[in-house]
N, C-alpha and C positions, 0 to 999 in steps of 0.2 A: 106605577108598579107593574102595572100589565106588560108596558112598552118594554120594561126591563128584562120581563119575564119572559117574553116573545123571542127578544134579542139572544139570551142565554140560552134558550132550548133551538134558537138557529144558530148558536153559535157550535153547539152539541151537535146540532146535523151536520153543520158542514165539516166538522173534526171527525167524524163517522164516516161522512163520505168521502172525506179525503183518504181516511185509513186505510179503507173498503180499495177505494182505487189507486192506493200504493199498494197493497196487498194483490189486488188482481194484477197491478202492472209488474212488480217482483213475480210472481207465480207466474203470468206469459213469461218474461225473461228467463226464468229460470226452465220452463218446461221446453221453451224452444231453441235454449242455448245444449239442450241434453243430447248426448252423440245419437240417443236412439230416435231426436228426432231428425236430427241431421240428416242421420244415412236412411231415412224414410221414402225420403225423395228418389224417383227412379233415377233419374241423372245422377245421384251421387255413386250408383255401385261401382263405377269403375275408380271413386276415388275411397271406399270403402275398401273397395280389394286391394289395393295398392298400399292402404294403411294399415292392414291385416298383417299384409308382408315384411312391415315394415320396423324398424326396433324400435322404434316410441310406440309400438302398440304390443311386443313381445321381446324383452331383453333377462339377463341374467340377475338384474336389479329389481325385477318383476315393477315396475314404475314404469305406468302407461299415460300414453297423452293424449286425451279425450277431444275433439275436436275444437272444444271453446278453448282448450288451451293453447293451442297455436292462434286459434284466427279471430278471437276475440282478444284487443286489447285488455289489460287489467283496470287501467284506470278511467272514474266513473263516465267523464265525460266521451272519452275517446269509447267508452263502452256502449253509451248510449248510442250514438255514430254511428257504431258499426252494425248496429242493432236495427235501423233503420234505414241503410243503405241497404241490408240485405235482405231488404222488403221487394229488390227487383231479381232475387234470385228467389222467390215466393212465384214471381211472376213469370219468370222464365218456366219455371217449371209446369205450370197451368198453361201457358201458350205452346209447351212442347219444345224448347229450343235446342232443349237436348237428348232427344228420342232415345239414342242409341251409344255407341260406343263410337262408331265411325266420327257422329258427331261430337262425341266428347274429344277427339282427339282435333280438329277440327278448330275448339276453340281452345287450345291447353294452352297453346302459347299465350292470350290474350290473358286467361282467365289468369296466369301464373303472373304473369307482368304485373299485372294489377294485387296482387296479393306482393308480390316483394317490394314491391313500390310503397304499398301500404305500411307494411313492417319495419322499412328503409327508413322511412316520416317519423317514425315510434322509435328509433333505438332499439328494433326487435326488442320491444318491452314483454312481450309474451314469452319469446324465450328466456328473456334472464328473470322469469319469475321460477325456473327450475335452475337454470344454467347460469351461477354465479361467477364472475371471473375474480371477487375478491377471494375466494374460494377454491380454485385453481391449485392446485399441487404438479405444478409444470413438470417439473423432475419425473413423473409419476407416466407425463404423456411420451409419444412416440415422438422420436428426433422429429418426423416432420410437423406435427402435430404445433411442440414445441417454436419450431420456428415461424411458423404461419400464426398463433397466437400471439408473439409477441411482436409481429410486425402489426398485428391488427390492433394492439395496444399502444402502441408509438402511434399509426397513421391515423386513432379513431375510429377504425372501422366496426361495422355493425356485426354480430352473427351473419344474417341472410345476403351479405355481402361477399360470402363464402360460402354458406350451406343451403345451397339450394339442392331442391331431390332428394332431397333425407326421407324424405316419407312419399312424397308422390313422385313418378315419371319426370326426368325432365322435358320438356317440350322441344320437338325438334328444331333447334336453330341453323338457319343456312349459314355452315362452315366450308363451302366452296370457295377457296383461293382464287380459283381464276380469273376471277374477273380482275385481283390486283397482278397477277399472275402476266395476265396478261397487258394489262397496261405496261408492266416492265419490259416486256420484251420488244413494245414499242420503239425500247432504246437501245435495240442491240446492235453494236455495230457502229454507234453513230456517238462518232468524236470529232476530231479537226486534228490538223496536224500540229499543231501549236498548245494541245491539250498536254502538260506534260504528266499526269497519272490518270491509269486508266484501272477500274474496277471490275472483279470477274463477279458475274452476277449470279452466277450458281456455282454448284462443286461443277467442275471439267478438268478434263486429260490432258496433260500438256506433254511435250517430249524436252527431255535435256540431254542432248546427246543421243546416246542408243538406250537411252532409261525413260523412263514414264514418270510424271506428275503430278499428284490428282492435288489441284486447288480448289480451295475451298471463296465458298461467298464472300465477300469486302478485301480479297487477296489485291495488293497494289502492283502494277505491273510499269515501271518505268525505264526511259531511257530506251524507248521501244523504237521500233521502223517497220512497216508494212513491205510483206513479203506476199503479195498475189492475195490470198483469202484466208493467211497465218498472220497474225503481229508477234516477229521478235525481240524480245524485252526484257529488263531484269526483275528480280522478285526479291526486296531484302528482308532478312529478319534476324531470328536466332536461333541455336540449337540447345540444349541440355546436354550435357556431357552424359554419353551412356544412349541418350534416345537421340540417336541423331537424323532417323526415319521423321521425324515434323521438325518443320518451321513454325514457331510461332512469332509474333509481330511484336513483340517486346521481351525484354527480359523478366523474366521472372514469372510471366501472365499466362495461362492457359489457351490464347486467344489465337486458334489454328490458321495459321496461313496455309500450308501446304504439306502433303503427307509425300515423299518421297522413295521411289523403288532403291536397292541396291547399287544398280547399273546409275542413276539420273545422282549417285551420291558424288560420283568423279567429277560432277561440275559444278559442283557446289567451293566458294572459294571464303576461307573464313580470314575477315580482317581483322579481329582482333579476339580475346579471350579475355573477361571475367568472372572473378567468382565471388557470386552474390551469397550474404550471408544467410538472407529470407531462406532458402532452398537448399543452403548449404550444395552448393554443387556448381560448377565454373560453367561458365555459359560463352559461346562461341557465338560473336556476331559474323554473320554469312549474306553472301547473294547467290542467287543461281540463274545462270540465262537461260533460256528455254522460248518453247514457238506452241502459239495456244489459236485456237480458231478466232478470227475476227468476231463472228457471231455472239462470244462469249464474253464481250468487253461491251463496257460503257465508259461515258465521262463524266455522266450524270449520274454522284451519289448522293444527290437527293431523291431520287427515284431508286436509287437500291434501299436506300432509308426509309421510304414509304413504304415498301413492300414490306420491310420487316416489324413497322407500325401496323401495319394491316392485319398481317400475321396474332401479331399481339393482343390486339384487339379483337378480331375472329375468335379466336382459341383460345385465349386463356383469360381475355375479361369478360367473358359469357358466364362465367363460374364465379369468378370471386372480383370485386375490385381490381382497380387496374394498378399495379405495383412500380414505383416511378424506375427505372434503368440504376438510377444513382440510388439504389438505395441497396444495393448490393457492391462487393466487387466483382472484378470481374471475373476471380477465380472462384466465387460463391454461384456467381450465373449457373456453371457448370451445371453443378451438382443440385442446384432449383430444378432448373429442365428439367435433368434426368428422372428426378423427382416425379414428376407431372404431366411428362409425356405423352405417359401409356391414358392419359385421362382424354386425350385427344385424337383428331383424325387426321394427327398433323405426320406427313408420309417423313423418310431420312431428311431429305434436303430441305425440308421446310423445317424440321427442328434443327440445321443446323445453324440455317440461314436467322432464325430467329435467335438464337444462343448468340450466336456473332451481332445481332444486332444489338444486344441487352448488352454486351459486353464493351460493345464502342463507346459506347455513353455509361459505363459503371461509374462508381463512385471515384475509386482511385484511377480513372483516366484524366479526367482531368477536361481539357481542351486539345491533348490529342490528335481526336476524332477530325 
């Protein structure tokens, strides 16, 4: 009876002391998942001031987002996780890792990586515990809005897949071209004579006749012969009835070969004329001979092709997932770009060079390319 009696008043302690130390470990959890103790920490103010500024912390919805709410997972496990991985950001802060501000910038990139990285693993479940997409009244959002939601609906893709910087700085990523830049121009000039299409690798000035012709990136220049340090050659494509200042490289497609003066129009020779229904408007197939600087050709467009990969990837999958070519046409490409542009430090000829490269490989090209 004793034995029994013992057993039951230890069974009472240890159900006491378990309580006790759920109770204390919900109360730490809770006191240390709270913004005020978050932003306690001197390394945090420059991510405090930057959340202050930002509209998950002051909107017209008056609905704020408290630190746990982005960067703590919701679910239990993933919460515990997180809870205890960021026991070396405890440590950081006592060693001093982040004195100052100079230092916080320092590590932004690192500290960011590892936070989208995190959220990327989760299905940004943090975010869709506010931001529901069965929820969504698409009609409601901005055309671009619209159209970047439901491509991230069709490919899978996560929030922070696209919205990075909503609340903190984005960290400076090197978006310096040059170096693919320059790899390209490794190839300039250098073809064979048995090469029969040769590629302009940027926009350049060509002459056709007593007229001027500014070509554009992936322009094909055939049936050419080398004249001292000019290659001249023909250029074929099409015109729109009404715009006849551009060539473009197919019918019906937005896809600029060449922008033409007034004077370079008299050598322009059209072999035939249709009129496509898509566009409602008759379309003139043309060439023009013209003499363009050697310097400005390749034969290798696999290397104008990398360049515009590069491009791609530098600039526009720093921001959101990478958007496959064919998931557009190629008259959608246009108006993406122009979209998206101004979000980059991508100069003229690198957004066109990139528009032309998304466009060779769209969806309605085909094999084309």
């Amino acid at each position: 009876m004793l034995i029994k009696k013992k057993g039951f008043i230890g069974g009472i302690i240890l159900i006491a002391v378990g309580a006790i130390g759920f109770w204390l470990t919900q109360t730490v959890f809770h006191k240390t998942s709270s913004t005020e103790f978050c932003i306690s920490c001197h390394s945090m103010t420059t991510a405090k001031e930057e959340w202050e500024g930002s509209v998950h912390f002051a909107n017209k919805l008056g609905i704020r987002a408290e630190c746990s709410d982005c960067h703590l997972p919701p679910e239990n496990w993933h919460y515990i996780k997180a809870k205890f991985i960021a026991l070396k950001d405890v440590w950081g802060e006592l060693t001093g890792k982040i004195p100052d501000a100079e230092a916080f910038e320092q590590h932004r990139l690192q500290m960011a990586q590892t936070v989208w990285e995190q959220m990327k693993a989760l299905d940004s479940s943090s975010c869709r515990t506010c931001h529901k997409t069965d929820a969504w009244i698409l009609s409601e959002q901005s055309e671009q809005a619209q159209t970047m939601h439901k491509l991230a609906i069709e490919t899978n893709q996560t929030c922070i897949d696209c919205h990075k910087g909503i609340v903190h700085f984005m960290p400076d990523v090197a978006t310096d071209s040059s170096a693919a830049s320059g790899e390209l121009s490794k190839h300039a000039g250098q073809f064979a004579n048995d090469d029969k299409t040769l590629y302009l690798m940027g926009m350049s000035s060509a002459t056709a006749g007593n007229g001027q012709v500014r070509l554009m990136p992936f322009a094909r220049l055939v049936d050419w012969q080398a004249d001292n340090n000019d290659i001249k050659g023909t250029v074929n494509g099409w015109q729109q009835a009404g715009a006849e200042s551009l060539i473009y490289q197919q019918m019906g497609k937005r896809i600029i070969v060449a922008v033409v003066d007034d004077d370079a129009k008299s050598q322009i020779t059209v072999l035939k004329t249709v009129h496509d229904d898509i566009t409602d408007s008759d379309w003139h197939e043309v060439n023009i001979a013209l003499s363009v600087d050697k310097a400005a050709l390749t034969s290798d467009i696999n290397a104008l092709n990398q360049y515009g990969k590069s491009l791609d990837q530098t600039h526009c999958s720093t921001c959101h997932a990478p958007i496959a070519a064919d998931h557009y046409t190629a008259n959608q490409w246009v108006g993406v770009i122009n979209s998206m542009k101004d979000r980059t430090s991508m100069n003229d000829e690198e957004v066109r060079t990139i528009t032309l490269y998304l466009q060779h490989f769209a969806k309605d090209m085909g094999s084309s390319h």
